[in-house]
TIRO-2110 file (N, C-alpha, C; in Angstrom, 1 decimal):
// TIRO-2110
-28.7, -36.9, 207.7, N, 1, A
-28.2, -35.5, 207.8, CA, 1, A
-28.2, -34.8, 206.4, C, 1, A
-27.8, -35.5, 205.5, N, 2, A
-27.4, -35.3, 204.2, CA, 2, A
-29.1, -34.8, 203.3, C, 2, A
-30.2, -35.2, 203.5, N, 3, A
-31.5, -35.1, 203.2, CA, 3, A
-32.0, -33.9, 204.1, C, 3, A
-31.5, -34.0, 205.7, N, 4, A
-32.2, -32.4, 205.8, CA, 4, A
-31.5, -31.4, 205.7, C, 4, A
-30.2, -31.6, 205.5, N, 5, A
-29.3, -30.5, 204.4, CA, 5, A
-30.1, -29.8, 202.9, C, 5, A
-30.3, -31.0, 202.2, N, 6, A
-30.9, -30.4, 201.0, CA, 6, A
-32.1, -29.7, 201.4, C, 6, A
-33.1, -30.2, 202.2, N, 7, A
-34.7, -30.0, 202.5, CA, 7, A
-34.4, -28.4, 202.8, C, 7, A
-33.3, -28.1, 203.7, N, 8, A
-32.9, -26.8, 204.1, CA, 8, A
-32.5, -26.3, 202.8, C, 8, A
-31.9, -26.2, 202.1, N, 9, A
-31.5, -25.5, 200.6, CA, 9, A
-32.8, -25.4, 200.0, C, 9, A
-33.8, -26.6, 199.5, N, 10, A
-34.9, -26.0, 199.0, CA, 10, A
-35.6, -25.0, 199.6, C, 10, A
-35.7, -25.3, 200.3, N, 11, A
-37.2, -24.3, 201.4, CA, 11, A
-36.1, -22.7, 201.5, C, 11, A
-35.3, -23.1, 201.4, N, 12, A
-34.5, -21.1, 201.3, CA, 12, A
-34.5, -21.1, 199.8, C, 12, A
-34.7, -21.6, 198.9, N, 13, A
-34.1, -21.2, 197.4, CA, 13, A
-35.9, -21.0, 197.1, C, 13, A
-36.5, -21.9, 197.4, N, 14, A
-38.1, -21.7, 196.9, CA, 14, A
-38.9, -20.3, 198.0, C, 14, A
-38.5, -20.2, 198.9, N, 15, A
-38.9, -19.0, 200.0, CA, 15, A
-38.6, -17.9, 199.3, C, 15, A
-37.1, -17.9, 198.7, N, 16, A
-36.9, -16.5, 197.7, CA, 16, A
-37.1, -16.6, 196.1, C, 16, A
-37.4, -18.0, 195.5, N, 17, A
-38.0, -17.8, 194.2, CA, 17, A
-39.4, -18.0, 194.3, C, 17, A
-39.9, -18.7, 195.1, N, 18, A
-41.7, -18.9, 195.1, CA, 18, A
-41.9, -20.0, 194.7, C, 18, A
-42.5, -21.3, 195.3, N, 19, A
-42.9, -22.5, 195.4, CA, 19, A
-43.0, -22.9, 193.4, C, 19, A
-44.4, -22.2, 193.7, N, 20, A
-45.1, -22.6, 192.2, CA, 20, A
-44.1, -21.7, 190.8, C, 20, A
-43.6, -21.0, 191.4, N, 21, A
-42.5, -20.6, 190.2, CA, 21, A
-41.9, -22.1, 189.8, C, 21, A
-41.1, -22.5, 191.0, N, 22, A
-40.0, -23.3, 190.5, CA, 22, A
-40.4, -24.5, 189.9, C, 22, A
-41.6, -25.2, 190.8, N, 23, A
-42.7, -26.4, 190.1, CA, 23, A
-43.5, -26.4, 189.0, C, 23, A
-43.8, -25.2, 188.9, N, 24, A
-45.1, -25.2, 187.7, CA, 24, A
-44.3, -24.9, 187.1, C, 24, A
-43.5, -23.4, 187.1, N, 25, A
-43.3, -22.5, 185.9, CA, 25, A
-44.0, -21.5, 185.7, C, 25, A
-43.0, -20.3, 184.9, N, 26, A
-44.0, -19.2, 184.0, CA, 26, A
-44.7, -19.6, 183.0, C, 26, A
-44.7, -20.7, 182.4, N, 27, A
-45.3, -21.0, 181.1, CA, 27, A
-46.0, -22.3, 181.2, C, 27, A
-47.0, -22.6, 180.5, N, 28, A
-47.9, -23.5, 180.4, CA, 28, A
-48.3, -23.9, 178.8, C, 28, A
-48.3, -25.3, 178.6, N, 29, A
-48.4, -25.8, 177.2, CA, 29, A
-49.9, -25.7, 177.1, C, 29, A
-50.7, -25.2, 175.9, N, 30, A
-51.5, -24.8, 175.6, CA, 30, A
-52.0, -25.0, 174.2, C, 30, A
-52.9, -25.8, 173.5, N, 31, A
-53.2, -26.5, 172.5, CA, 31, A
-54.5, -25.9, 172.1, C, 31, A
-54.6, -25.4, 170.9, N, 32, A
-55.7, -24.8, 170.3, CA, 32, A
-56.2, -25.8, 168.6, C, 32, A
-57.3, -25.5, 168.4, N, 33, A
-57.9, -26.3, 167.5, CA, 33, A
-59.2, -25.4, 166.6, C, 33, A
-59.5, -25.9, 165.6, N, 34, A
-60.8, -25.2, 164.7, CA, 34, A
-60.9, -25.8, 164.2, C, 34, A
-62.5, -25.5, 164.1, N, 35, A
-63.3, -26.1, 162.9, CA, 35, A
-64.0, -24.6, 161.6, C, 35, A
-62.9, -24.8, 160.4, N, 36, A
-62.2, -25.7, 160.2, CA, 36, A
-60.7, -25.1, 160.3, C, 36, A
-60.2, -25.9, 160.3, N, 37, A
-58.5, -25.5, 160.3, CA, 37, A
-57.6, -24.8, 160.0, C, 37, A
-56.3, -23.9, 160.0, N, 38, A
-55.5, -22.7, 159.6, CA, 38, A
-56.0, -21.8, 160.0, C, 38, A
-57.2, -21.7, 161.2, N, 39, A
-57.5, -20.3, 161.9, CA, 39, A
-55.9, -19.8, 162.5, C, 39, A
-56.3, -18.6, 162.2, N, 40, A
-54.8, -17.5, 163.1, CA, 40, A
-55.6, -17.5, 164.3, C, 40, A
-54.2, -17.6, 165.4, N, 41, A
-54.8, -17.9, 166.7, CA, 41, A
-54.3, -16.6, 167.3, C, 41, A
-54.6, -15.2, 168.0, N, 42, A
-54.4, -14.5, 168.6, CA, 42, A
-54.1, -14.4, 170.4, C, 42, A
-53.3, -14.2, 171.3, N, 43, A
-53.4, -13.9, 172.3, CA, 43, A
-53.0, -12.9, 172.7, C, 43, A
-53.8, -11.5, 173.5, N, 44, A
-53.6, -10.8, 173.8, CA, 44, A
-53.5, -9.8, 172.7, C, 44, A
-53.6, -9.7, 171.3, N, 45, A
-53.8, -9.3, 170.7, CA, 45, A
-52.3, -9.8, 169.4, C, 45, A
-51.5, -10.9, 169.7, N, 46, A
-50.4, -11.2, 169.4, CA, 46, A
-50.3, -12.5, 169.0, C, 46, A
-50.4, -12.2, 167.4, N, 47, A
-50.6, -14.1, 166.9, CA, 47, A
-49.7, -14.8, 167.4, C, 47, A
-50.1, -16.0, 167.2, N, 48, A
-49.3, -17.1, 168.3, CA, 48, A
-48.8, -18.4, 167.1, C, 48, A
-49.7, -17.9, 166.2, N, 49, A
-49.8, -19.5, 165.0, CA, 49, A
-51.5, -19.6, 164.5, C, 49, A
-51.1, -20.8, 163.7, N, 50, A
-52.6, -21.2, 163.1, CA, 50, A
-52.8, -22.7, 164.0, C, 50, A
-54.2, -22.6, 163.7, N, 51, A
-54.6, -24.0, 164.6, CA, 51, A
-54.4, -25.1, 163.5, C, 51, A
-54.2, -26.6, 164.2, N, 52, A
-53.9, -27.2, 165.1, CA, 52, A
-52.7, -26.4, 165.6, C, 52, A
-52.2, -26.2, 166.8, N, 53, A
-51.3, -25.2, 167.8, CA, 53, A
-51.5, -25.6, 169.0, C, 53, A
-49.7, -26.1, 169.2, N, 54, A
-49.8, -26.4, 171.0, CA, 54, A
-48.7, -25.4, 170.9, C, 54, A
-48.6, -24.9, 172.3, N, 55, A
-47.6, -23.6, 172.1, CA, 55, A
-47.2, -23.7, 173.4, C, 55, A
-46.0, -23.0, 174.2, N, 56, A
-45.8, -22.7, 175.3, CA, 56, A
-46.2, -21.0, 175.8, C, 56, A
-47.6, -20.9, 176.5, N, 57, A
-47.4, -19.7, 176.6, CA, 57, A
-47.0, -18.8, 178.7, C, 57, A
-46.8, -17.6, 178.6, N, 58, A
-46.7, -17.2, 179.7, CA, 58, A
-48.4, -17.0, 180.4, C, 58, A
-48.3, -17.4, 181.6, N, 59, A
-49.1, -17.3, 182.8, CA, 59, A
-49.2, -16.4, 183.0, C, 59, A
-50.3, -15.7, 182.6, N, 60, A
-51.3, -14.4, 182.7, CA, 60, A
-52.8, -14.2, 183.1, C, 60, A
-53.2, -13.8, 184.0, N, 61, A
-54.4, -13.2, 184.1, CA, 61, A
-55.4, -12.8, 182.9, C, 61, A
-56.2, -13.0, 182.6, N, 62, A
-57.4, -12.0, 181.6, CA, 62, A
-56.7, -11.7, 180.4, C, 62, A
-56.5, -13.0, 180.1, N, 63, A
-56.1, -12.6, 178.5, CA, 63, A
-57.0, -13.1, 177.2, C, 63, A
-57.1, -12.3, 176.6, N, 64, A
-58.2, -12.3, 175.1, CA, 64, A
-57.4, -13.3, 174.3, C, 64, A
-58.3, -14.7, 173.8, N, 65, A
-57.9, -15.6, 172.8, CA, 65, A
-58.9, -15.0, 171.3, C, 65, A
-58.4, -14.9, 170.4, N, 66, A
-58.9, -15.3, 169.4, CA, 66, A
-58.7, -15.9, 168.1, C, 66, A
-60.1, -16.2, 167.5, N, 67, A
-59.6, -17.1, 166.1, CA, 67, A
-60.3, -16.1, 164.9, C, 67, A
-59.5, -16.5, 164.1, N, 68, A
-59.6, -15.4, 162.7, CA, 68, A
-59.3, -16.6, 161.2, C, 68, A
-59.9, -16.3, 160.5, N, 69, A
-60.4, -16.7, 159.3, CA, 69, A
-60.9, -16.4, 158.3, C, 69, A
-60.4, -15.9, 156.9, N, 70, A
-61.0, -15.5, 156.1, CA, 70, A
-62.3, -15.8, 155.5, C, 70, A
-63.2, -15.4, 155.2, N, 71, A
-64.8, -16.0, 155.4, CA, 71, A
-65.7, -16.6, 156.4, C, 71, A
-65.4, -16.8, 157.6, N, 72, A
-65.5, -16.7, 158.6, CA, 72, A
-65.8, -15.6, 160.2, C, 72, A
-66.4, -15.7, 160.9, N, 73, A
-66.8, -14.7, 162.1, CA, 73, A
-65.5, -15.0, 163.1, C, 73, A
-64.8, -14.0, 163.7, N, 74, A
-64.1, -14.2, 164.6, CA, 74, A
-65.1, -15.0, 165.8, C, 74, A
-63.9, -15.5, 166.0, N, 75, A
-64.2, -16.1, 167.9, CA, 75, A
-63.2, -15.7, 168.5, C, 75, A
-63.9, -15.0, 169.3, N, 76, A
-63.1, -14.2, 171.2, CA, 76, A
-63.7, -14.7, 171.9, C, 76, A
-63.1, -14.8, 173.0, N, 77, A
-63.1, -15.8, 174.6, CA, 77, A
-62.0, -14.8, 175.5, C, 77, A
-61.9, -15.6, 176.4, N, 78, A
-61.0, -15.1, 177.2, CA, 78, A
-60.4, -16.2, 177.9, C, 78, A
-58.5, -16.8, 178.0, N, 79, A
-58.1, -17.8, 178.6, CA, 79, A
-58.5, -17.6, 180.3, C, 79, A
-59.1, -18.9, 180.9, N, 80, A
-59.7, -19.0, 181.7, CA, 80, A
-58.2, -19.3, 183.0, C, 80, A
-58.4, -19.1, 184.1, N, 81, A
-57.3, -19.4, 184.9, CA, 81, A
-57.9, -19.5, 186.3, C, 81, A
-56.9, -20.4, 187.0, N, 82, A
-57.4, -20.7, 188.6, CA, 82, A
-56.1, -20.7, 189.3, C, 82, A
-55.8, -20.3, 190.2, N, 83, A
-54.9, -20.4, 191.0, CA, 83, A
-54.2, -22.0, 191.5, C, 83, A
-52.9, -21.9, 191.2, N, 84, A
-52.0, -22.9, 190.6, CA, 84, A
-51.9, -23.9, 192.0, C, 84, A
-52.2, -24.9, 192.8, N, 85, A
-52.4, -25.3, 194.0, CA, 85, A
-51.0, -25.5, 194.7, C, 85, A
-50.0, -25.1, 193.8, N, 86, A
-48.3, -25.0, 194.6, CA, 86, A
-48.6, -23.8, 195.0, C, 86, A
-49.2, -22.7, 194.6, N, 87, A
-49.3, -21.0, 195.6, CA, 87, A
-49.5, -21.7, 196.8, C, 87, A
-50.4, -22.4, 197.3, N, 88, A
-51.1, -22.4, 198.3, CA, 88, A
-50.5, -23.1, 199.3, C, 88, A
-49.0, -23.9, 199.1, N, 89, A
-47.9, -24.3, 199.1, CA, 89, A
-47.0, -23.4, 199.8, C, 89, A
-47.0, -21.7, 199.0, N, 90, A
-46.3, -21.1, 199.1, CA, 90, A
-46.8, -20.2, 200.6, C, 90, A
-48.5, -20.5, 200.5, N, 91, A
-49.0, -19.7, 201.4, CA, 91, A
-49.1, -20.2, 203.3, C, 91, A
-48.9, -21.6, 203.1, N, 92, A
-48.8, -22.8, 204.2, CA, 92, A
-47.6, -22.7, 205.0, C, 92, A
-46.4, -22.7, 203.7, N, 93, A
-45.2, -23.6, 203.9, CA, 93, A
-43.8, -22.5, 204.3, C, 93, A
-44.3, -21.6, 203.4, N, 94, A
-43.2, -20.6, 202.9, CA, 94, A
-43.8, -19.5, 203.5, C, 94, A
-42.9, -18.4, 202.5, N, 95, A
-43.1, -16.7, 203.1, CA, 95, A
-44.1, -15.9, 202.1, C, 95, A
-43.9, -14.3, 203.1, N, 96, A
-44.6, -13.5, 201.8, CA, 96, A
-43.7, -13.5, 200.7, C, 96, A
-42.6, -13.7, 200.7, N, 97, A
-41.7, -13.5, 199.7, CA, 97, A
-41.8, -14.0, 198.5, C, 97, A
-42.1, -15.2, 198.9, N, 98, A
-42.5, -16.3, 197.5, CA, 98, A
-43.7, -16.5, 197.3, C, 98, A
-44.9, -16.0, 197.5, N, 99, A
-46.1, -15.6, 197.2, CA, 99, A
-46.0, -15.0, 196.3, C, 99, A
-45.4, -13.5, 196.5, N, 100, A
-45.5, -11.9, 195.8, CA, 100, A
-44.6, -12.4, 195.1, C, 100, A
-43.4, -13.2, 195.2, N, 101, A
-42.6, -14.0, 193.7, CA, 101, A
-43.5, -14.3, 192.7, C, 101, A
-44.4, -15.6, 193.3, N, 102, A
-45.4, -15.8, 192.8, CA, 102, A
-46.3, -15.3, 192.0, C, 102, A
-46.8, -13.9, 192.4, N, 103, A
-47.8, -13.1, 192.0, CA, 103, A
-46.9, -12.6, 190.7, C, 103, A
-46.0, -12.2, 191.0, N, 104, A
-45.3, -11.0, 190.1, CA, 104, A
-45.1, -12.1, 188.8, C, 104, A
-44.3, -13.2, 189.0, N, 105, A
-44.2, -13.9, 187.6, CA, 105, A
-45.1, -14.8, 187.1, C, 105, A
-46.2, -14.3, 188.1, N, 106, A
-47.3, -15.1, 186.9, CA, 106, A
-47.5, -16.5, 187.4, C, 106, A
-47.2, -17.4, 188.0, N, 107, A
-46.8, -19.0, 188.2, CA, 107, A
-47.4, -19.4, 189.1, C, 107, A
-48.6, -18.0, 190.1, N, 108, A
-49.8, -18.3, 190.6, CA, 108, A
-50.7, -18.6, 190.3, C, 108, A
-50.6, -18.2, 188.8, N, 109, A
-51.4, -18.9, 187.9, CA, 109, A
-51.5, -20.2, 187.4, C, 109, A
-52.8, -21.0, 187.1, N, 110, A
-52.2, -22.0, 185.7, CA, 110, A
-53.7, -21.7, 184.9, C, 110, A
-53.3, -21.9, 183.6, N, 111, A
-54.5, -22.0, 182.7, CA, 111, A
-55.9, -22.8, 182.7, C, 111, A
-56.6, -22.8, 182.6, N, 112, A
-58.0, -24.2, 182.7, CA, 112, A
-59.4, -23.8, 182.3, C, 112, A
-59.2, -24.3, 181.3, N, 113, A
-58.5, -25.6, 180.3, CA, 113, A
-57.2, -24.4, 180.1, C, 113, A
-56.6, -25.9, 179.6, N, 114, A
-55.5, -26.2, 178.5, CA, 114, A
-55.3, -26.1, 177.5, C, 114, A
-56.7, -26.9, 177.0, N, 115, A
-56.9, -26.9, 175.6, CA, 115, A
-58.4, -26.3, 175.1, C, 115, A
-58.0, -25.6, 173.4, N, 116, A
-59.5, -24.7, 173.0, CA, 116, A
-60.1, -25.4, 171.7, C, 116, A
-61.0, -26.0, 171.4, N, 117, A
-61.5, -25.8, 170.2, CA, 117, A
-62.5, -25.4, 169.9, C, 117, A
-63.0, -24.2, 168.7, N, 118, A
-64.0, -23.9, 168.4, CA, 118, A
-64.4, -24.0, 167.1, C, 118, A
-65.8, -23.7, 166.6, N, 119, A
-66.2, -23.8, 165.5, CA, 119, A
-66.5, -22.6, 164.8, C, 119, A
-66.0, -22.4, 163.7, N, 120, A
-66.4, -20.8, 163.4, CA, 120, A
-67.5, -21.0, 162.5, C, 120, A
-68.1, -19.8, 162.4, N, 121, A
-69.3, -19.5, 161.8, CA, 121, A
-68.7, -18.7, 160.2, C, 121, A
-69.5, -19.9, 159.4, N, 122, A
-69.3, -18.5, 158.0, CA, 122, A
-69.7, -17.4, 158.5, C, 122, A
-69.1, -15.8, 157.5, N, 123, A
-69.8, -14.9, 157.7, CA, 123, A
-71.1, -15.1, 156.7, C, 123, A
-71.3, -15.6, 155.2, N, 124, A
-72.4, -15.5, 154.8, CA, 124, A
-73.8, -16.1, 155.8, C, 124, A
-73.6, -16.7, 157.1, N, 125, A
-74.5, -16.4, 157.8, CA, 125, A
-75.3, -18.2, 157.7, C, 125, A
-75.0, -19.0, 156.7, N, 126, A
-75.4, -20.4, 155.9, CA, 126, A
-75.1, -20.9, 157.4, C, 126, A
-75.8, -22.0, 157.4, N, 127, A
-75.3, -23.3, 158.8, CA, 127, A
-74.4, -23.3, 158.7, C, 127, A
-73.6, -24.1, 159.2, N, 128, A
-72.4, -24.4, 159.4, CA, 128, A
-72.3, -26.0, 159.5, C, 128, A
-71.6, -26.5, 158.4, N, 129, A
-71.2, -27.8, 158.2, CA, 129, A
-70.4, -28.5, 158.5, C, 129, A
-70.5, -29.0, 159.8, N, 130, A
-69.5, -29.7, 160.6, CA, 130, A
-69.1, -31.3, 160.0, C, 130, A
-67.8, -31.0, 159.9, N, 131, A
-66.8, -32.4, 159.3, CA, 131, A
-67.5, -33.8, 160.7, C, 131, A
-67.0, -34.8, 160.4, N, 132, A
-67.4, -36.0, 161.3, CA, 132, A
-66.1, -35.5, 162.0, C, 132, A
-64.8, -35.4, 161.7, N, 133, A
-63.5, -34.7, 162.2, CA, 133, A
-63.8, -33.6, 163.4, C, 133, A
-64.5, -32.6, 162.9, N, 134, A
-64.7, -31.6, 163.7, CA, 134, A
-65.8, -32.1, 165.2, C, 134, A
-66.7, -32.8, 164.3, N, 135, A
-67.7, -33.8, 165.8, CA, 135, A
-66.9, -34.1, 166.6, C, 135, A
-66.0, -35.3, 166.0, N, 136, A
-65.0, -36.1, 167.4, CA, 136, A
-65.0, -35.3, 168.2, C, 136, A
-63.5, -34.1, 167.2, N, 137, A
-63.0, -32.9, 169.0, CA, 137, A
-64.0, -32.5, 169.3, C, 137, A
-65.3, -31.5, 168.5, N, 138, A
-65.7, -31.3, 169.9, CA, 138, A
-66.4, -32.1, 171.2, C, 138, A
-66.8, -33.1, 170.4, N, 139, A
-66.9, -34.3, 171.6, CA, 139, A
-66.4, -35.0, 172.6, C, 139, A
-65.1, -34.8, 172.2, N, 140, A
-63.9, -35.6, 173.0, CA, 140, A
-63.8, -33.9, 173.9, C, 140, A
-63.6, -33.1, 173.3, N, 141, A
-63.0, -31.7, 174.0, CA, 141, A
-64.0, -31.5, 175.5, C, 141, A
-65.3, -32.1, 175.1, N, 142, A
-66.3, -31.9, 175.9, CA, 142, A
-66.7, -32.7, 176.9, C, 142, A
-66.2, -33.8, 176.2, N, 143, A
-66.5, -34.8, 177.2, CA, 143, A
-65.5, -36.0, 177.7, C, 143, A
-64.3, -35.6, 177.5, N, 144, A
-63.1, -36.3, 177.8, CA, 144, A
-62.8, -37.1, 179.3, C, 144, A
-63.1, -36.7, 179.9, N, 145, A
-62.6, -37.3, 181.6, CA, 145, A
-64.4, -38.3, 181.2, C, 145, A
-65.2, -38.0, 181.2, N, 146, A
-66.3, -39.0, 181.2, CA, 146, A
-66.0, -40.4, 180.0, C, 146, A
-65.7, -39.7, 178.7, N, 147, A
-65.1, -40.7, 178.4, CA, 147, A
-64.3, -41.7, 178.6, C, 147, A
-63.2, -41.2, 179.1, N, 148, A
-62.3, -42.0, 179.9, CA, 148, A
-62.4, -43.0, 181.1, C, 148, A
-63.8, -42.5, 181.8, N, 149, A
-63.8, -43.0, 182.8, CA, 149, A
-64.6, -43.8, 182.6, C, 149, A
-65.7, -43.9, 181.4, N, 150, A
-66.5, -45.5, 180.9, CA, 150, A
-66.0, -46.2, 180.4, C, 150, A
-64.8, -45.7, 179.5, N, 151, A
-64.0, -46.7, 179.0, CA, 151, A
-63.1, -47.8, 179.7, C, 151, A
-62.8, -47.3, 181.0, N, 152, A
-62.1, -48.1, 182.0, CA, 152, A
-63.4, -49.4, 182.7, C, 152, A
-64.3, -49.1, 182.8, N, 153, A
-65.3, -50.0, 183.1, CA, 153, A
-66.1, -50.7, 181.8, C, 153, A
-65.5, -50.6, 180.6, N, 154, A
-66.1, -50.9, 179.1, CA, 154, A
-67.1, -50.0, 178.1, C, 154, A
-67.3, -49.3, 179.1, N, 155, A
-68.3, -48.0, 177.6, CA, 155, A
-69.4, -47.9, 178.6, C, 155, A
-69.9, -46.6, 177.9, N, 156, A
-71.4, -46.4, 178.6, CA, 156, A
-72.2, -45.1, 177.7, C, 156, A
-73.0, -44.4, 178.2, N, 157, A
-73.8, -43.4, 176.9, CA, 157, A
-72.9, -42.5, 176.1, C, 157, A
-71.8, -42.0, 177.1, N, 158, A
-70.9, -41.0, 176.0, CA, 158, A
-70.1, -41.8, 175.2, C, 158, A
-69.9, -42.8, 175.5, N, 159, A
-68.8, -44.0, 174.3, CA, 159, A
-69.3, -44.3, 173.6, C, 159, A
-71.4, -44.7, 173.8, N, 160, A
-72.0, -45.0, 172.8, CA, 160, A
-72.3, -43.2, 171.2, C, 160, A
-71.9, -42.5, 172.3, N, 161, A
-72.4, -41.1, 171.5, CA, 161, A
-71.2, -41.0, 170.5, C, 161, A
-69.8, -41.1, 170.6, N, 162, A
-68.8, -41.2, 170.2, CA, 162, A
-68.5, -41.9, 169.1, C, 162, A
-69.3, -43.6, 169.1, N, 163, A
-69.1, -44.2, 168.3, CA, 163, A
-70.5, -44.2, 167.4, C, 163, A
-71.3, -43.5, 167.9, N, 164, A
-72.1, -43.0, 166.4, CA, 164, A
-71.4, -42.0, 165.9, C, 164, A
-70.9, -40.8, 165.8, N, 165, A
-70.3, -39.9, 165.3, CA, 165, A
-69.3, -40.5, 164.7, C, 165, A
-68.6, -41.8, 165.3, N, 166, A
-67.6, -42.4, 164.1, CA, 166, A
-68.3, -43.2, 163.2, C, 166, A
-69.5, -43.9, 163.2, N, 167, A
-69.9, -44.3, 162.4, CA, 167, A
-70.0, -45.7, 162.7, C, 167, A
-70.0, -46.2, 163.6, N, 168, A
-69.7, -47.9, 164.3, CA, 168, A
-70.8, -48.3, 164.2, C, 168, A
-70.9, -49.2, 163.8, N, 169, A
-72.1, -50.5, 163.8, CA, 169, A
-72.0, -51.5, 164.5, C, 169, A
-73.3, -51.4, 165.4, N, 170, A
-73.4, -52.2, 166.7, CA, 170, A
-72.5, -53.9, 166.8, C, 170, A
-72.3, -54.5, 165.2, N, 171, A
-71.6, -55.4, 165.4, CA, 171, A
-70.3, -55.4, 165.7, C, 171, A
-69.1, -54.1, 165.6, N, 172, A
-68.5, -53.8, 165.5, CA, 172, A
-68.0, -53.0, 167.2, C, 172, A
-69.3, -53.0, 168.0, N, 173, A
-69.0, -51.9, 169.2, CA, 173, A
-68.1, -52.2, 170.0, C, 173, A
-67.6, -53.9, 170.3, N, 174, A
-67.1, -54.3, 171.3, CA, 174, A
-65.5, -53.8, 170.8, C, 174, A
-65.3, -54.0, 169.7, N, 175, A
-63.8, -54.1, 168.9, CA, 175, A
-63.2, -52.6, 169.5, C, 175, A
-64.8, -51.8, 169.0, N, 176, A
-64.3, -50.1, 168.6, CA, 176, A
-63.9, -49.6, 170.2, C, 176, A
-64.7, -50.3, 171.0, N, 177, A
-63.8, -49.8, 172.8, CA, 177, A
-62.6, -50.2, 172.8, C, 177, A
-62.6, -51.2, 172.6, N, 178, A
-61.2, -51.7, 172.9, CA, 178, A
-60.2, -50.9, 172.4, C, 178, A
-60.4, -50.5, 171.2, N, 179, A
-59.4, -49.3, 170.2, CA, 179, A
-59.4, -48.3, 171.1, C, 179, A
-60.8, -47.8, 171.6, N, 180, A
-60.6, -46.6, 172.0, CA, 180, A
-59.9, -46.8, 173.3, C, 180, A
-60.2, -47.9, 174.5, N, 181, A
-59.5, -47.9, 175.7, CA, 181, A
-57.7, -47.7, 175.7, C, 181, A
-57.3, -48.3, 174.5, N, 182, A
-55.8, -48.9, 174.1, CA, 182, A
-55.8, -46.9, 173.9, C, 182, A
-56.1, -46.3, 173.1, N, 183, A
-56.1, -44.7, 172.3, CA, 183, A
-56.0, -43.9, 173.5, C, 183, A
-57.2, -43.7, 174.7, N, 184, A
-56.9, -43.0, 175.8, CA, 184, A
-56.3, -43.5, 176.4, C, 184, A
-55.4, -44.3, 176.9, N, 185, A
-54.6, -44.8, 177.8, CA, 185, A
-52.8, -44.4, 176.8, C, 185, A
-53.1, -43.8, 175.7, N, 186, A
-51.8, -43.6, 175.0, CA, 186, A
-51.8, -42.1, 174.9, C, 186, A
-53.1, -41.7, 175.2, N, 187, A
-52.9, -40.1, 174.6, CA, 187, A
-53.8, -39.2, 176.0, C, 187, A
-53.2, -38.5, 177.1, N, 188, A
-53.5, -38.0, 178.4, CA, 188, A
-54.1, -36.7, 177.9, C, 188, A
-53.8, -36.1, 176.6, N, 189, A
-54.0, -34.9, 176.0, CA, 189, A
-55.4, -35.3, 175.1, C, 189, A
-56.9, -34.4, 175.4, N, 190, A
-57.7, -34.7, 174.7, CA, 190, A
-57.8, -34.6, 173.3, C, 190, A
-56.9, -33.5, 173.0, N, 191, A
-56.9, -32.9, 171.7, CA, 191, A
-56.2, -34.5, 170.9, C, 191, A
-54.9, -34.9, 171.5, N, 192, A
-54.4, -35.9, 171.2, CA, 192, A
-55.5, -37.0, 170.8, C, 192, A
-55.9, -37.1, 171.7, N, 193, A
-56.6, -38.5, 171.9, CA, 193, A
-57.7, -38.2, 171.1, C, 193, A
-58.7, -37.0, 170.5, N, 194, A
-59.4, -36.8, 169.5, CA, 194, A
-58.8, -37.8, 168.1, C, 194, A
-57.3, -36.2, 167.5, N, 195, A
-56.3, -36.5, 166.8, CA, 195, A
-56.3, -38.0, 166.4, C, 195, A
-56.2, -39.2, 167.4, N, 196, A
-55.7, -40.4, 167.4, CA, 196, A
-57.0, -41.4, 166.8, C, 196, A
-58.0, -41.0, 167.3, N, 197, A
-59.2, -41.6, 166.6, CA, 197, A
-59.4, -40.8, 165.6, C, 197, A
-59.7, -40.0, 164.9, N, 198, A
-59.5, -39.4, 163.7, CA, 198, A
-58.6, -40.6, 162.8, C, 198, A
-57.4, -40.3, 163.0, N, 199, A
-56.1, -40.7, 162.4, CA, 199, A
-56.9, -42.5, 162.5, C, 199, A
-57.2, -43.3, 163.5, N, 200, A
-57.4, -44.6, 163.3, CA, 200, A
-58.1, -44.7, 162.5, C, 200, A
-59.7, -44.0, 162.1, N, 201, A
-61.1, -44.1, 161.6, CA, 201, A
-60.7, -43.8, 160.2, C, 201, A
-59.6, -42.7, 159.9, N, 202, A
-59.6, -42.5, 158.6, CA, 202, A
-60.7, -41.2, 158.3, C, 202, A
-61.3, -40.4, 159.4, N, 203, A
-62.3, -39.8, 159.4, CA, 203, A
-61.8, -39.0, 158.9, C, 203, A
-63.0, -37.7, 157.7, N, 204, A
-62.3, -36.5, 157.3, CA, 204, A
-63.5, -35.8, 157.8, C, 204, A
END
């Protein structure tokens, strides 16, 4: 009795606040990165910080990221978003009420990705000299769930791609999974889990 008492209090408290309000939230943690580093990071036209930057921000639609750097080309994007799968919760289970709750504070949303890193371009127009540091993330940024998932079966071509970029020597490859399996099983966050092999390797 006691359990479908509460079940009844949820389902009226979430009907009039909105499913994914109350689960997700208006805000979403959000981690930004550059190559190279202390870019000002803009959203919506409103600095947020310099990168490395994990930040909590509000669930919004079509909002303009950018990175800025003295001697450097801006980079604009736009935060990407998909509809948050507790809406759909709201659209099943619940009312219009907590939908249009939903809609209005944003928490139909969620961000995706989570996480940004880019590489900025000098403006003098020269290549651009990417640190072994800078490789990792964008490697890891790019190819993170695949890495993870060779690693659980012992490595395969992106693990081998990874560990050229760190510099491993084939007598050393069995050790350097192992590091890395122990690394992504400690860090769920790619940026992290870049961060963490960096920090092991000693890479700059």
């Amino acid at each position: 009795m006691k359990n479908i008492y509460i079940a009844v209090i949820f389902t009226a408290v979430a009907s009039i606040t909105g499913c994914a309000t109350i689960v997700s939230g208006t805000d979403q943690l959000m981690t930004f990165d550059s190559e190279p580093e202390g870019a000002t990071v803009s959203v919506a036209g409103r600095v947020v910080g310099k990168t490395p930057l994990s930040i909590q921000l509000k669930k919004k639609k079509k909002q303009q990221l950018t990175f800025e750097k003295e001697g450097y080309k801006s980079h604009t994007t736009q935060l990407d978003t998909k509809v948050d799968s507790w809406f759909w919760g709201d659209v099943v289970l619940l009312s219009l009420v907590s939908t249009t709750t939903d809609a209005v504070s944003g928490a139909m949303h969620e961000y995706s990705p989570d996480q940004y890193f880019v590489t900025l371009t000098p403006e003098n127009n020269f290549d651009v000299t990417r640190t072994k540091s800078g490789q990792i993330k964008e490697f890891v940024m790019a190819f993170g769930d695949e890495i993870r998932l060779e690693l659980s079966t012992g490595g395969g071509e992106k693990t081998d791609a990874l560990l050229a970029i760190i510099g491993t020597e084939e007598s050393g490859k069995n050790t350097a999974i192992l590091a890395l399996q122990k690394l992504s099983l400690g860090n769920e966050n790619d940026m992290d889990f870049a961060n963490s092999i960096i920090k092991l390797y000693y890479v700059k």
